[in-house]
VEXDRENZA-580727 format. One record per residue (C-alpha): x, y, z; residue number from 1. Coordinates in Angstrom, 3 decimals, padded with zeros to 6 digits. Last residue first. Layout:
N
[rec [X,Y,Z],NUM]
...
% end
This chain:
243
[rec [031.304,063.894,071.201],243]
[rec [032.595,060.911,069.414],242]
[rec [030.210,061.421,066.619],241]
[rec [031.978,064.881,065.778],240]
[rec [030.409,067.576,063.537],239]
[rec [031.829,070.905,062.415],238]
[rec [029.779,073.981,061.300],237]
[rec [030.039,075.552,058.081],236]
[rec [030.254,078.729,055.748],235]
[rec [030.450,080.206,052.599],234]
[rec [029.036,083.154,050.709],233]
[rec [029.180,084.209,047.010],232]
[rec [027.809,087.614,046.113],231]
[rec [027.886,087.932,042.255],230]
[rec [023.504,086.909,042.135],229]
[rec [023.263,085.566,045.944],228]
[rec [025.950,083.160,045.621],227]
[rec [026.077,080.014,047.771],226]
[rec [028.870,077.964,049.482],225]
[rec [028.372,074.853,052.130],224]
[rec [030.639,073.035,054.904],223]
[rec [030.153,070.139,056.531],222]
[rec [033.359,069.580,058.368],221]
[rec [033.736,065.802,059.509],220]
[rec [035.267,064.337,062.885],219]
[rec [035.057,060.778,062.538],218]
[rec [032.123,057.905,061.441],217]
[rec [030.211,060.063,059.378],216]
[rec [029.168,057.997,056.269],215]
[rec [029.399,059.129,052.848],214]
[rec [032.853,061.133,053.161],213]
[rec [033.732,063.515,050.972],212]
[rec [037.849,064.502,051.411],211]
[rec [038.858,067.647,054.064],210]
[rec [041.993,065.810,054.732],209]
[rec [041.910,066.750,058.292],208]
[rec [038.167,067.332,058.728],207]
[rec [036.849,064.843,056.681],206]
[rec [034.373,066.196,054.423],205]
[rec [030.512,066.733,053.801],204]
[rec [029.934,069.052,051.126],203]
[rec [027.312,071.330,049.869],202]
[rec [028.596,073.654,046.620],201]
[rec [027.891,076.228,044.640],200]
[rec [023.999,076.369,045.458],199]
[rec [022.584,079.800,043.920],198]
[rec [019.938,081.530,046.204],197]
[rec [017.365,083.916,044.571],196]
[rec [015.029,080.738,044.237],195]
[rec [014.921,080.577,047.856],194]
[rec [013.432,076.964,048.755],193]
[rec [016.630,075.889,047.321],192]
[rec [018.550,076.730,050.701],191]
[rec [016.039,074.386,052.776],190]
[rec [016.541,071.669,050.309],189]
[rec [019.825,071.449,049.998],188]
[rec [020.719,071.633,053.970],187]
[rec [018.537,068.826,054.233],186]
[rec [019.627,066.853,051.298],185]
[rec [023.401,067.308,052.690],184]
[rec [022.614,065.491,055.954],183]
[rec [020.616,062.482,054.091],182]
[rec [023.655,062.208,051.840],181]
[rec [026.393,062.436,055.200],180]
[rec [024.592,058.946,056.230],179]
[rec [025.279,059.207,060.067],178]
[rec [022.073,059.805,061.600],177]
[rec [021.638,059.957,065.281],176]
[rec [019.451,062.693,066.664],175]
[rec [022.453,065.027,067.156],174]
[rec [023.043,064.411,063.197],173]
[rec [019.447,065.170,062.684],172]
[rec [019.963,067.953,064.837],171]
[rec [023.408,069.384,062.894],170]
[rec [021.708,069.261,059.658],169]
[rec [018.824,071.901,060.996],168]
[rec [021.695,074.032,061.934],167]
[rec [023.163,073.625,058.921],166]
[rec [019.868,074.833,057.178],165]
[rec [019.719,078.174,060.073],164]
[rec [023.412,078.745,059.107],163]
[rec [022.903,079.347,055.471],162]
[rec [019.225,080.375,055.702],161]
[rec [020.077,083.302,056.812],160]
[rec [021.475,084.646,053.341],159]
[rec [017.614,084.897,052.619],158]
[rec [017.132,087.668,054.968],157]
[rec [020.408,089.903,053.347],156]
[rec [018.982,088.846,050.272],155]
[rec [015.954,090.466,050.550],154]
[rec [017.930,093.820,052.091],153]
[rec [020.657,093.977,049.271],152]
[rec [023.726,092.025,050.043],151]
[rec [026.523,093.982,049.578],150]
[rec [027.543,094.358,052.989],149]
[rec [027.548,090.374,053.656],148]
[rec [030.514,090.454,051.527],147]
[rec [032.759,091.903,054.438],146]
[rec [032.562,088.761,056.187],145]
[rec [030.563,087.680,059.347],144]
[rec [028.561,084.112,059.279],143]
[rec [024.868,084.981,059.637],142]
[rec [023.518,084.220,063.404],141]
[rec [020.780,086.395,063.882],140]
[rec [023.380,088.516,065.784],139]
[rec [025.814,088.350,063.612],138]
[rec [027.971,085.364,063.853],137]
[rec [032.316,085.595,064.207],136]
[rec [033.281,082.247,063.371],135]
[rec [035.471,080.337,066.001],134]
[rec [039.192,081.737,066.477],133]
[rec [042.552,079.882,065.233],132]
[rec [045.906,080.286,066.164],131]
[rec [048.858,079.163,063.651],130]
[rec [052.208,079.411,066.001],129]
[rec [055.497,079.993,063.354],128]
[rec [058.272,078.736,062.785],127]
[rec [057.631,078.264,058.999],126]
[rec [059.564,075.202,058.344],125]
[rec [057.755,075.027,054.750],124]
[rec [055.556,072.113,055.613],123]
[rec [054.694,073.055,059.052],122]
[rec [053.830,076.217,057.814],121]
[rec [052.077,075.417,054.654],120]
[rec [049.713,072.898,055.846],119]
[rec [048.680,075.363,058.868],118]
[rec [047.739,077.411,056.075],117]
[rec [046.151,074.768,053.946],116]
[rec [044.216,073.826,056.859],115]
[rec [043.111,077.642,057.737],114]
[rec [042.113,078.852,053.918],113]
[rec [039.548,075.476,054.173],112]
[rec [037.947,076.221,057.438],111]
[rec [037.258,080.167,056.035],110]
[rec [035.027,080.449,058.709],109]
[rec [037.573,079.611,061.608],108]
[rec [039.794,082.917,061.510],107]
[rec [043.271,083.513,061.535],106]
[rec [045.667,084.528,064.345],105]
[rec [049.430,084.039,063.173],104]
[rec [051.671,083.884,066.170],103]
[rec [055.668,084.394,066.373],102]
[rec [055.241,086.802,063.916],101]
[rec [058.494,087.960,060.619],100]
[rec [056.513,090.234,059.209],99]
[rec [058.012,090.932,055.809],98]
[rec [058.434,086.656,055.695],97]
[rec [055.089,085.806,057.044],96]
[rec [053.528,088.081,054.801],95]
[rec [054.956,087.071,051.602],94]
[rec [054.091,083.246,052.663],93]
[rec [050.538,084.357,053.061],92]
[rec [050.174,086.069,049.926],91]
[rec [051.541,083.137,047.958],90]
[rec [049.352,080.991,049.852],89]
[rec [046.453,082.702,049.689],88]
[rec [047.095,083.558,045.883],87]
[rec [047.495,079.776,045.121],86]
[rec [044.473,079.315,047.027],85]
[rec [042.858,080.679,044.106],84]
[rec [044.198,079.132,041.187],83]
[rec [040.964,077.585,040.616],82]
[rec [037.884,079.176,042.313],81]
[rec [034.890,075.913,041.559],80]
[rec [036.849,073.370,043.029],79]
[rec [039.443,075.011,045.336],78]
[rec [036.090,076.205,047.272],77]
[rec [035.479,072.420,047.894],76]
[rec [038.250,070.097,047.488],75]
[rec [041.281,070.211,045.506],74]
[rec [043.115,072.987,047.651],73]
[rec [044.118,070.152,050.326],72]
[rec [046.120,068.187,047.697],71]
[rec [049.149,069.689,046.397],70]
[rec [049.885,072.398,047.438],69]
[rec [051.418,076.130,045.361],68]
[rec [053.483,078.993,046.610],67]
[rec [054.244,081.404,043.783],66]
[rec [057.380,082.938,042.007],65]
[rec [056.793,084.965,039.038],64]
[rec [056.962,088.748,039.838],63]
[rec [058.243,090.784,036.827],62]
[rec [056.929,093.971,037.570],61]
[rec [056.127,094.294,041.439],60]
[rec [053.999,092.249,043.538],59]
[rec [053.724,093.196,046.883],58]
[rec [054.224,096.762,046.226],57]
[rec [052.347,097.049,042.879],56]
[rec [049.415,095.346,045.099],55]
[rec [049.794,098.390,047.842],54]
[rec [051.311,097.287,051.097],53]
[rec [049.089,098.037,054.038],52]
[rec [050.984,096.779,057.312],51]
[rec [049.038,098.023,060.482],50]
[rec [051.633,098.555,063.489],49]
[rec [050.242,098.441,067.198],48]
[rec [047.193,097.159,067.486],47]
[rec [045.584,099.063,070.657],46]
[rec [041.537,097.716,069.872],45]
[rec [040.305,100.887,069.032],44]
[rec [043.105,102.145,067.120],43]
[rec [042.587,098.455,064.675],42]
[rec [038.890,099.600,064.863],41]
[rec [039.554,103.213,063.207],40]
[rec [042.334,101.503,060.666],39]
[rec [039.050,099.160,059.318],38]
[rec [036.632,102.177,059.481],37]
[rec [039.063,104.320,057.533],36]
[rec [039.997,101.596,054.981],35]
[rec [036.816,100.209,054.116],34]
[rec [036.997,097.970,051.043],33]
[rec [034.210,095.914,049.955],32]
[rec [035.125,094.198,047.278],31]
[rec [034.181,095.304,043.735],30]
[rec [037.200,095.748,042.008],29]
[rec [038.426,092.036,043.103],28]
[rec [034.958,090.306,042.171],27]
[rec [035.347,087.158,040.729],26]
[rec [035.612,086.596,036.625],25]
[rec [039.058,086.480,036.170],24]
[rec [039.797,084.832,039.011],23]
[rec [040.385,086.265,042.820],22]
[rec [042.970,085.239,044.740],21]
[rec [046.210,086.914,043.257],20]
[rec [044.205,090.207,043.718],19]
[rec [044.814,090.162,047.499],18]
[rec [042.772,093.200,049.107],17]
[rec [045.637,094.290,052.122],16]
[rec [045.257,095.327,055.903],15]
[rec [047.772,093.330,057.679],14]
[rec [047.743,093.633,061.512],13]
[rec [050.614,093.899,063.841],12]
[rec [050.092,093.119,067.419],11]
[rec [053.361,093.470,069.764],10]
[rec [053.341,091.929,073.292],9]
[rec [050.826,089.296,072.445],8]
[rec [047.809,086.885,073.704],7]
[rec [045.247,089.137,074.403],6]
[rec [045.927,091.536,071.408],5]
[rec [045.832,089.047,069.128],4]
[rec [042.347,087.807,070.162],3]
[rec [040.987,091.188,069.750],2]
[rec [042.596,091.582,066.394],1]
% end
């Protein structure tokens, strides 16, 4: 919102809990939803329209039609949530249309939502800019998202380990190795010293097609999730050998 606000004339935000992206089995009913804080910081800030559709408003009886890609949502989160960038998309492209922005602002944590965004638009003549901001940390560095306020207190401390183990990655890297393998055994290792700590997935991908790669020799994205008991959390940091 803040970064909307610097760069427009008119700042609309959508405030909506997509249940086209969550499976069967994910937690829809119990995501954090806080309405009155979220419209108190959207006043703050000087948005000036919030669009909250209900879910019978976006998708009414007999909805059928959904927005679908081909290869981007085959790696990492797409792997272990089918069908669920399906919903972004679908939910996405609804917005775009009702809203009708010159600029779409989305965040950096969520690497994977942005590319298959950015896919969509230029793919679907969407004429419209995709912006991008850098995770939002926490003081002690945890990755931002409304998850992180179901954590219970022990969790909340282990769910530091996240960042601190791709940190760690990111020195060796610094320090010159290249084999993505060694890279991913660090970041394994430090997470699974936390038995509470559930390893989806730790991945080392190119950044544009976001496919493994074994040896960094371009851009990459290494990018991890985890679920602390129903509470899965993601994140990543980006590394360049050119740099």
């Amino acid at each position: 919102m803040r970064k909307g606000r610097e760069i427009s004339d008119d700042l609309v935000v959508s405030l909506f809990v997509n249940p086209t992206q969550f499976g069967p089995n994910e937690d829809y009913e119990t995501y954090p939803r806080d309405t009155d804080r979220d419209l108190a910081l959207a006043e703050e800030i000087g948005v000036d329209a919030v669009f909250m559709p209900t879910a019978v408003e976006m998708y009414p009886e007999g909805f059928q039609t959904y927005v679908d890609q081909a290869d981007l949502p085959k790696h990492l989160c797409g792997l272990s949530r089918p069908g669920h960038f399906r919903g972004v998309l679908t939910v996405v492209a609804k917005l775009f249309n009702i809203l009708r922005p010159h600029i779409a602002v989305f965040g950096e944590k969520d690497y994977q939502q942005l590319a298959i965004i950015r896919q969509m638009a230029r793919d679907l003549n969407f004429n419209i800019d995709i912006r991008s901001i850098p995770t939002i940390r926490e003081a002690d560095g945890l990755a931002m998202s409304s998850r992180n306020t179901r954590l219970a207190p022990e969790q909340r401390k282990t769910a530091l380990s996240l960042y601190q183990s791709l940190q760690a990655a990111g020195k060796i890297f610094q320090k010159g190795e290249r084999r993505a393998d060694r890279l991913i055994s660090e970041v394994t290792d430090m997470i699974k010293k936390f038995p509470e700590a559930s390893i989806d997935y730790v991945k080392i991908s190119d950044a544009q097609t976001l496919e493994d790669v074994s040896i960094i020799d371009r851009p990459v994205l290494i990018s991890l999730a985890v679920k602390f008991g129903d509470i899965r959390l993601i994140d990543h940091i980006m590394l360049d050998p050119g740099s």
